[in-house]
Residue, then its C-alpha position, 0 to 999 in steps of 0.5 A: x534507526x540502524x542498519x543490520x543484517x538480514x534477509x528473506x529469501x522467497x521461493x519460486x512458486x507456481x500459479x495459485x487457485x485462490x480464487x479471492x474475486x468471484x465477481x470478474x470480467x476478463x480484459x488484456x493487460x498492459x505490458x508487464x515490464x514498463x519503466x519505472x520513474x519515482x518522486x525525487x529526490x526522495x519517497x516518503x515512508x509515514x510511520x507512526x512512532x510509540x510516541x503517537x508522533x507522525x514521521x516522515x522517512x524519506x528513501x532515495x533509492x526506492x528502485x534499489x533498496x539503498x539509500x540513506x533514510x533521513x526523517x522529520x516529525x510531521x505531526x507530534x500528536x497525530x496518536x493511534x488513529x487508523x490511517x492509510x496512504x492516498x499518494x502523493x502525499x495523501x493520508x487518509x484517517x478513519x476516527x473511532x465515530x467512522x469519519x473519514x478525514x484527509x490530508x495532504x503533506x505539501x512535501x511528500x517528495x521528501x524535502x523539508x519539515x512539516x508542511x501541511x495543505x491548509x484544509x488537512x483534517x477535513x472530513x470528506x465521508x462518514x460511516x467507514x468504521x465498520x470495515x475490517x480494512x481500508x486501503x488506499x490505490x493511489x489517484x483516489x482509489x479506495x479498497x475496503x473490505x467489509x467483515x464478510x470479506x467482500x472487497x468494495x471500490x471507492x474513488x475520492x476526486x477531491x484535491x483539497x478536502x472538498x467532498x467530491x466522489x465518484x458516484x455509486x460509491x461503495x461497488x462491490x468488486x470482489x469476495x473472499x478477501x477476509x482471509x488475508x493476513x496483509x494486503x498492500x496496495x501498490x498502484x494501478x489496481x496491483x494488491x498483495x496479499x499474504x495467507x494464513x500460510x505465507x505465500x505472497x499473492x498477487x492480484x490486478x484490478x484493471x478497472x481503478x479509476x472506474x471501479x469495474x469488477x474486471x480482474x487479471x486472471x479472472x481474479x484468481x491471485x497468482x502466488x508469487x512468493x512464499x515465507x511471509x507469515x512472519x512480517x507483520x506490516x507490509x506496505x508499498x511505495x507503488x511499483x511492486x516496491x514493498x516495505x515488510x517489517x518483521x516481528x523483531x522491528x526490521x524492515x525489509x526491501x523487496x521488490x516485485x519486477x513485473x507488478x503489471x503481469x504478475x509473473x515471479x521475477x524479483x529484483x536480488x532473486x528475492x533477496x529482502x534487503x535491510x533497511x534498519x532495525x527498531x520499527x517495532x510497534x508502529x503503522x507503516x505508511x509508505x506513499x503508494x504512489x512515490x514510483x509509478x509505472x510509465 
């Protein structure tokens, strides 16, 4: 893919009142600017070509948006199937009957050719067809939102395909969540979403791990940029380090500096920078835990 031009200035904004969450606890949060450490010496970006081939792009400088990109095809006939990261290497696939399958790419940290853990294609749950989205938190964690739009918390504990899952699956942690053009995890509870009118929103689930309904602000999202309606896929390499395509095939590099807190502080002044044209009519599947917050 080539490099070209472009970018995508977001604007400060105040605190919104989209209150997406009406089920939430309050509780402290961490501090908001901890260090960031990512796999090396790559992080991997899956992307499903038009072909239905599955390929690993692998980005060297995830905290500064340059880098060379370099890539393999991992799967040659992985196809159209709704697919979604669980980090570190994890993909998760949804068939049309509603199976939920796992895999796991033995190279996630960018090196190499295709390398699959032997059990990949296991199946490891049933009946998540009927969702509108799924998404995966890293460590496990699993957000779906239902066509009502409410949000439900899942947590996988499996390691090599075996059905193991927190019990009381299914926890209903929030509402209103339905009206999201996009939402993209980015690990430790951290989602954004982009509304119908573009603003960026940020939200932090502060239970992940153990899927109670405690939410940053009370669950009311904090706007933390706007001009988004025009991507149309967003993903995250975890770390407030999100990946957004344009309508034209370009994709972007943002990052968010204070993913922990929320405030409206981006690297470049929220200046997007380039990372190549021709990612037109594919998933975006960046490993949402490829950097992690320490």
């Amino acid at each position: 893919m080539s490099n070209s031009s472009g970018t995508r200035r977001l604007s400060r904004a105040l605190s919104c009142a989209l209150a997406a969450v009406l089920l939430t606890l309050t509780a402290p949060l961490e501090s908001a600017h901890a260090a960031t450490t990512c796999t090396t010496p790559a992080v991997s970006n899956y992307h499903v070509d038009g072909n239905g081939q599955l390929r690993r792009w692998s980005h060297s400088g995830p905290l500064t948006g340059s880098a060379t990109w370099y890539q393999s095809v991992i799967d040659p006939t992985w196809g159209g199937i709704t697919t979604f990261s669980g980090g570190d290497g994890v993909l998760f696939t949804i068939s049309g009957s509603g199976a939920l399958r796992w895999h796991k790419d033995n190279n996630y940290n960018g090196t190499g050719g295709p390398s699959w853990h032997p059990n990949s294609g296991a199946t490891i749950g049933s009946g998540w067809s009927g969702f509108s989205r799924v998404m995966g938190g890293g460590d496990g964690t699993i957000y779906a939102v239902a066509p009502d739009g409410k949000l439900y918390w899942y947590r996988y504990l499996g390691t090599a395909g075996e059905v193991n899952w927190v019990s009381s699956q299914g926890r209903l942690i929030g509402t209103g969540w339905g009206g999201f053009q996009r939402i993209a995890p980015s690990g430790k509870g951290v989602l954004y979403g982009v509304t119908s009118g573009g603003d960026l929103r940020w939200y932090r689930h502060l239970d992940p791990l153990g899927g109670n309904p405690t939410w940053a602000n009370g669950g009311t999202g904090t706007t933390v940029g706007i001009g988004w309606a025009g991507f149309t896929r967003l993903a995250s390499f975890g770390a407030g380090i999100l990946l957004a395509r344009n309508s034209t095939g370009t994709l972007f590099w943002y990052r968010h500096l204070d993913p922990l807190g929320g405030s409206f502080n981006w690297a470049n002044d929220g200046e997007g920078t380039s990372q190549g044209t021709g990612w037109n009519n594919s998933q975006i599947l960046a490993d949402v835990t490829g950097c992690r917050e320490t």
